[in-house]
Each structure stands twice: as C-alpha cells, then as structure tokens.
N, C-alpha and C positions, 0 to 999 in steps of 0.2 A: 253649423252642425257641431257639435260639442259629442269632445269621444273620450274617453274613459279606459287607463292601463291596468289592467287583471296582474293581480300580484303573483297569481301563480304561473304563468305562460305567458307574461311579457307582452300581451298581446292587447291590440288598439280595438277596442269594440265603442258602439254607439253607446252615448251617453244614458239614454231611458233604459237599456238593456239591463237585465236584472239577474242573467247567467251568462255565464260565457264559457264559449262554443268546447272550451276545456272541462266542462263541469263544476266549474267553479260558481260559488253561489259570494253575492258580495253582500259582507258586515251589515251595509245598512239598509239590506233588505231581509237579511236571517232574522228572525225573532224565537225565542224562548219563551213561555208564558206571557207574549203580550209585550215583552223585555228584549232589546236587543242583544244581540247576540254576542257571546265572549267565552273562550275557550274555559274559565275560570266558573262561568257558569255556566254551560253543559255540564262538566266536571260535578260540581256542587249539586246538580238536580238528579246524575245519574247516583251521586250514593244516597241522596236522602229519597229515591225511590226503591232502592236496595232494602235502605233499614226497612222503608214502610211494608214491604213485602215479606221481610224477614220476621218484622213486628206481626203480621197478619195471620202468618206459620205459626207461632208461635202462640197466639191469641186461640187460634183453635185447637191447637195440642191440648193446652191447659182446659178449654171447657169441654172437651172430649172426655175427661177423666168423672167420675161419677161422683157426683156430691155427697160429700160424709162429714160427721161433728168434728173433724180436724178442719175439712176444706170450712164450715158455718164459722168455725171462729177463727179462722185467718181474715173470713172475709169483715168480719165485726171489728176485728180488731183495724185490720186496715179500711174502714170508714171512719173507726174514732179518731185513729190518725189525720187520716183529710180532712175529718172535722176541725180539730185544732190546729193543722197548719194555716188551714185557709184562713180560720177565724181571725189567728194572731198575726196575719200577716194580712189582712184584708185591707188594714188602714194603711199600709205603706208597700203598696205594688208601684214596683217601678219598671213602666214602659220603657222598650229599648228597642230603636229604629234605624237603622243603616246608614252612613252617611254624619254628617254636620252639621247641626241644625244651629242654626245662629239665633241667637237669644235680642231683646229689645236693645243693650247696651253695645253690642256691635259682635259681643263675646260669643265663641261656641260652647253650646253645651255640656260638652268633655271638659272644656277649663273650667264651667260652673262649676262642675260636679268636682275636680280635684282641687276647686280653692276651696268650696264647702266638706273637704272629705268625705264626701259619700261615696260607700263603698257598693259596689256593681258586684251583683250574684251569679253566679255561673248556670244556674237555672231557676224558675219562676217559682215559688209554692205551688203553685198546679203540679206542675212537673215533677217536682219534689215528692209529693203526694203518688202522684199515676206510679213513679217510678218504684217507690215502698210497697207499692199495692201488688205488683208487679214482682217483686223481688220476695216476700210473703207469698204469693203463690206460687213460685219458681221450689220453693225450700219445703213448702207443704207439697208439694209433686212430689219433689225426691222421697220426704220423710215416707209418701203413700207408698211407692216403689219400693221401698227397703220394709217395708211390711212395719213401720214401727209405729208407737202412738207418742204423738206430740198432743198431750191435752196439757193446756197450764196449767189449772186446777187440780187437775190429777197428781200431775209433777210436786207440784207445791204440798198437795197432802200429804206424799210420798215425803219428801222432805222433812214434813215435820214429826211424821210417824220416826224416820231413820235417824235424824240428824235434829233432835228439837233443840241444844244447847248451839250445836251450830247455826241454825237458822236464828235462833235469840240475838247472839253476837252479830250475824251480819247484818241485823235488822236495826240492829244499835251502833252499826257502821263503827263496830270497833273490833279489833285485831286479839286475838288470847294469844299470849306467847307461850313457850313451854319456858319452865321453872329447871335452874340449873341448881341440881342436887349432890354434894358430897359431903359425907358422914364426918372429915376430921383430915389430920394432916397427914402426909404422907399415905394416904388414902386411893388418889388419880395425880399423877405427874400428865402434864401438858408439853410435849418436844415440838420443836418446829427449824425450819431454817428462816433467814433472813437474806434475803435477797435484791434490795433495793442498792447496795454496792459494790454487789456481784459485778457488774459490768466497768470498774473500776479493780476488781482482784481482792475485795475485800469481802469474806463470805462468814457469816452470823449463823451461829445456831445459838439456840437457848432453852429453857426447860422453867415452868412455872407450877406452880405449887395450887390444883383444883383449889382448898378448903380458903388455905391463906393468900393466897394469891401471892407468896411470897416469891421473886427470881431465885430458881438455886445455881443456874451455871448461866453464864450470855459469855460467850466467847466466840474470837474472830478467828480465823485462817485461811490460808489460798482455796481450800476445800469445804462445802459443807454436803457436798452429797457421796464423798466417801465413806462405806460404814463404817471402815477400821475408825476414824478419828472421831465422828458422831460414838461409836462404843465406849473410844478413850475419856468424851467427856461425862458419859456415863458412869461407866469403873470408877473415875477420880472423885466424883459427887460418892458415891458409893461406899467407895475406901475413907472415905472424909465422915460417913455419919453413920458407917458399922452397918447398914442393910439398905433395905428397898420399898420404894412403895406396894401397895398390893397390886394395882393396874397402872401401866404405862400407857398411853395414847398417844398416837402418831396419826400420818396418814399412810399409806400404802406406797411412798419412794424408795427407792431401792436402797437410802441412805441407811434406812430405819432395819436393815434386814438381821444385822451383827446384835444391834439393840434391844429387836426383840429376841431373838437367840439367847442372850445370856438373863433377860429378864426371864423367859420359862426356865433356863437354866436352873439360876438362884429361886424357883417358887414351885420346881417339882414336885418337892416331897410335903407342900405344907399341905392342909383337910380343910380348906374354906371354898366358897363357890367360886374364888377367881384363884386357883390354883392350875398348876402347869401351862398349859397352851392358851386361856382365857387370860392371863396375866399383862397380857399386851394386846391392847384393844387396837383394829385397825377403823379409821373412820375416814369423813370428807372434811374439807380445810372447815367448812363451815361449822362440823359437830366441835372441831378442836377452837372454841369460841377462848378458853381462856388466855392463851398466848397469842391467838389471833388480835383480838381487840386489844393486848399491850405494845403490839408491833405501833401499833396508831400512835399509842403513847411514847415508844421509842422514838419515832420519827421527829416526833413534837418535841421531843426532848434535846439529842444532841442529831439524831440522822441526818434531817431536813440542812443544817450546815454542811455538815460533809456531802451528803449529794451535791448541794449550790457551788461550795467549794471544788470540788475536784470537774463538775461541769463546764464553770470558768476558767479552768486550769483548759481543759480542751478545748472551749470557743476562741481561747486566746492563741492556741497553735504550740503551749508549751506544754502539751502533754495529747499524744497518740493512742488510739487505742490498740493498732496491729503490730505497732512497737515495743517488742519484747523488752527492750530496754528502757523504756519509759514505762512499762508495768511491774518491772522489777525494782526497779528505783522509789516509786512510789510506793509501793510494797516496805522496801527498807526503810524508810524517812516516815512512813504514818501508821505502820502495824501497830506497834505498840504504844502511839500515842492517842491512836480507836480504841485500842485493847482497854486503857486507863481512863477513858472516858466509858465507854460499855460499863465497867466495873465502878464507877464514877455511880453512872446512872440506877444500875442493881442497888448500890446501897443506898440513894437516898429514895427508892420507891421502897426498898421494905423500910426504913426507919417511915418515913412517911404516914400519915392515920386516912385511913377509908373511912367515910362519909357513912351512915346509913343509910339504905334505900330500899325501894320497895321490896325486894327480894328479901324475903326473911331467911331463909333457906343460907344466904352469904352471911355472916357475922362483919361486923364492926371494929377497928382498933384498927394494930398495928401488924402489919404480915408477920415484922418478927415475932413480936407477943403472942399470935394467935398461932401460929408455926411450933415454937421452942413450949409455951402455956397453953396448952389447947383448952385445961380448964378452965381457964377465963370466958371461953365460950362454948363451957358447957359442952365439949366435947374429949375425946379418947384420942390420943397417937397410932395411926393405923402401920407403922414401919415393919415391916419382917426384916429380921437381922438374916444378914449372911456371913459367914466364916471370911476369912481373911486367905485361906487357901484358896476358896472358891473363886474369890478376885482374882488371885493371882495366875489361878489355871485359865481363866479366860481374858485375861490380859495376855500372854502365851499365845493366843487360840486368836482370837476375835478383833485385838484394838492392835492399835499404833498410833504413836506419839504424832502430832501434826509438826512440818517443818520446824526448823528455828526462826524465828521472826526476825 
C-alpha cells in the first residue's frame, strides 16, 4: 500500500487519493486549461480574464454611441492603418512561444536570436493595429462628448483659410525665424548678469550695443544682483559718452530696478515714442538675444578656463566653498586679474570684424566702426544727451561704488 504526505496537515493519506480529508486538493491532479496547476498561473489567467471583461465593457460603451462623420472617418482612418501595418510587416512576423526551443545545432533559440541580433517586439502588428483602432475610437468618444468636431479635412481647410504662410512653411518642414531689428547705435542697449562664476564669488554684468554689437561695460564684483552697483555701471558708461540710449532692455530682476529708474529719469522730458516710462523695456532672457548669445562667446573665450580652473582648485581640497576665508582670498588673488582678462576680451571682440550673414537688418564691419561711424552703415546715432548734473543727482540717489577689489 503506498501513502502519500498532504503538505498542508501533515497528514498520511492513500496513495490513489486525490483530496485529502483537509480539503486539500494535490498539484498533480489540479489542472488549469488542460495545464497543471501553479499559483503563478491562476494568477496569470485571473487578470487576463479581467482585461477581457474589462475589454468587452468597454467594446460596448464605444458602439453604443451613434455613428456620425467624425466616428466614419476614425473608422477609415484606422483600417488604412491596419492596412499598412499588416502589409509591411506581413513578411517578417515573428512567432514567439513559451519556454526554450532547441534549435538542430544543440543551441536554444533565445541564443540564436541574440547571436543573429534580432530584435523581439513587445507586441505583434495585429496588435499594434487592434490597439490604434482602439485608441482612435477612445479619442473620437471624448471629442463626441465635448460636442466638438474633429473633421481633418475641415481642420486643414480652416488652416489654410487662417494661416496659409504658416501651413506653406510647415509643409516645406522649415522654420521662419523673426528678424532682429535696430535703427542705429545707441538705439537699444542689451544688460545682463553673468553668472557662471557666481558660485566661486565672482559675479559679471555687462551691457552690449543692439546696432553694433559693440561691449560698452563687462565688469566683475562680489555682487551683480545689487541695483546700487548694476546703476553705478550705468552712470560711469553714461558720464563717459555725455547721454543715453533711447531704450534700455533687461529682464525683470530686481538688480535692474535703480537702472531703469534713472533711464526714465534722464528720458522724461524728451517727445519721441520711447520717452519717459517706455525707455526701459522689460523682456524674457530669450527676447534679450544680443548679450545672451555673446555670454556663449564669453565662455569660449576666457570663462571656460576659469570655471575649469577654480573647479580643480575644489576637487583638489585647496579651495571650500562654505569657507569664508577661502572665498575671500580667492576673491583678493583673481579680482583683478578676471577684471583684466574681461576688459582683455571687450576690446578684442569690438576691434574684431563681423562676417556678413543672412540678416541684412545687422550690418558688417567693425563694432567700433559701426558704433563711433554709424555712416558707414548707412545709419544715424540714436544717443540722447544728458546734463552732467543729472548724473550726479542720481549717483547721490540710486548707485554706489562696488567694494575695492
């Protein structure tokens, strides 16, 4: 007599018995579709009876809804889909079956397949297909429910009726940029800070010239988002060339507050259309393109060192960043020898000659040339002069000198 130990109660039962007296039913008499039986699949048959239920709910919501010329050509659309997947994928369907199938050379199939690199798809073309068909009706429900019309045809006419230069461009998969325009010099000044050495104590603002693109100030100090000292490098440009542009342009930091203050200041009383509170444009880093794209140029020039430099200087351990005395020091030993490289750089990009290019709108030559001789390119000096008093009262009011270096 042959007997047989039930895993769950311990318990000795006859070998032929096929439950025992526990309720327990044994492994290799449980079956599953025909498949023995294993926790992993129960598991596996109860969600993919789930979805299929879920799938069926769902299948009938969607054809419950009343067929209209949004639902005809979702449905047109998603046949020509499954047309084309099926078709281009019809020559290379690749079966995929459970398990290890050994091949005539002794190899399994999985190693065939990654000596040959063939790559395994996560679902069939069929599938691919059901599933878009699927997903195209899911999106024409909602559009129905929100009362809207999704006709392509419609859309696309609409399009060309509103928008015929833009749909032209995008049909010729090219990009229109807008065209940067200014009359002459001292026309739009371009301010900004520089902040790539900020985290070392060394902080950049500068100021560039729309027409010429000439640098008129790049100067360093422990501050650049103070407005007293952003005004100071104002006033000093200012007092150095007798007046001011007609528009200032910044962004909206609190640095810029003193700056535009004394630009409406000095541009109250003039009768042009950027007079008093228009005089200082506020914008986003993006609009302010022309001292933005020369920071690039900074970098490439002398920055890119000094970053590397003083990075090293920290990977090595001989310089802290929460060490007040290792940012003072560093401070003392390189202010002024960044200061002389910055001013280094300023004059060889204005002596320097600009290329032609597509923008006709920018002129050619030299920043200073086109700056100091605007005639040369056919243009006017746009400077409003200011009084020497007026400096002086908002130097008084507005600025202060940045530390001693």
């Amino acid at each position: 007599m042959v007997l047989r130990q039930c895993l769950a109660c311990n318990s000795r039962i006859l070998g032929t018995s096929q439950i025992c007296i526990c309720g327990h039913v044994f492994e290799d008499v449980r079956q599953i579709e025909g498949k023995r039986f294993s926790e992993y699949r129960a598991s596996l048959y109860t969600r993919l009876e789930a979805k299929k239920m879920k799938f069926t709910e769902n299948e009938s919501k969607i054809q419950s809804v009343t067929d209209s010329p949004e639902d005809c050509c979702t449905k047109q659309v998603a046949m020509e889909a499954e047309k084309r997947i099926a078709g281009s994928s019809s020559s290379s369907k690749v079966r995929r079956k459970k398990g290890k199938r050994k091949a005539g050379n002794g190899k399994s199939t999985r190693e065939i397949r990654r000596k040959n690199k063939t790559v395994s798809l996560f679902h069939s073309p069929e599938e691919e297909a059901e599933r878009f068909s699927r997903a195209l009706r899911e999106i024409n429900r909602r559009i129905i429910g929100q009362s809207l019309v999704w006709l392509l045809e419609v859309v696309r006419h609409v399009l060309r009726v509103f928008d015929p230069e833009g749909v032209e461009h995008r049909s010729q998969h090219r990009l229109r940029r807008r065209i940067y325009r200014c009359k002459g010099p001292n026309y739009l000044w371009h301010i900004d800070g520089y902040d790539k050495l900020k985290p070392f104590g060394f902080c950049i603002h500068g100021a560039i010239d729309g027409f010429s693109r000439r640098i008129l100030w790049l100067e360093v100090a422990s501050s650049n988002n103070d407005p007293r000292i952003v005004a100071q490098y104002f006033l000093d440009y200012a007092r150095q060339l007798g007046g001011t542009a007609r528009i200032v342009g910044g962004d909206r930091g609190s640095e810029n507050r003193n700056l535009a203050a004394i630009q409406r200041f000095f541009r109250r009383s003039i009768n042009d259309d950027f007079a008093g509170d228009k005089s200082f444009m506020y914008g986003k880093s993006t609009a302010n393109q022309r001292i933005e794209a020369w920071w690039g140029r900074l970098r490439q020039g002398c920055a890119e060192w000094w970053i590397t430099f003083f990075k090293d200087l920290r990977d090595c351990g001989l310089y802290h960043d929460d060490d007040i005395i290792h940012r003072q020091c560093l401070k003392f030993f390189f202010m002024d020898v960044i200061q002389s490289e910055l001013h280094r750089a300023a004059l060889e990009w204005n002596v320097h000659r600009i290329r032609p290019y597509s923008n006709v709108e920018s002129p050619s030559g030299k920043p200073d040339v086109l700056y100091f001789v605007p005639a040369s390119a056919e243009s006017q000096d746009y400077m409003t002069p200011v009084d020497i008093d007026e400096i002086e009262i908002a130097q008084d009011t507005c600025a202060e000198q940045p530390q001693a270096k």
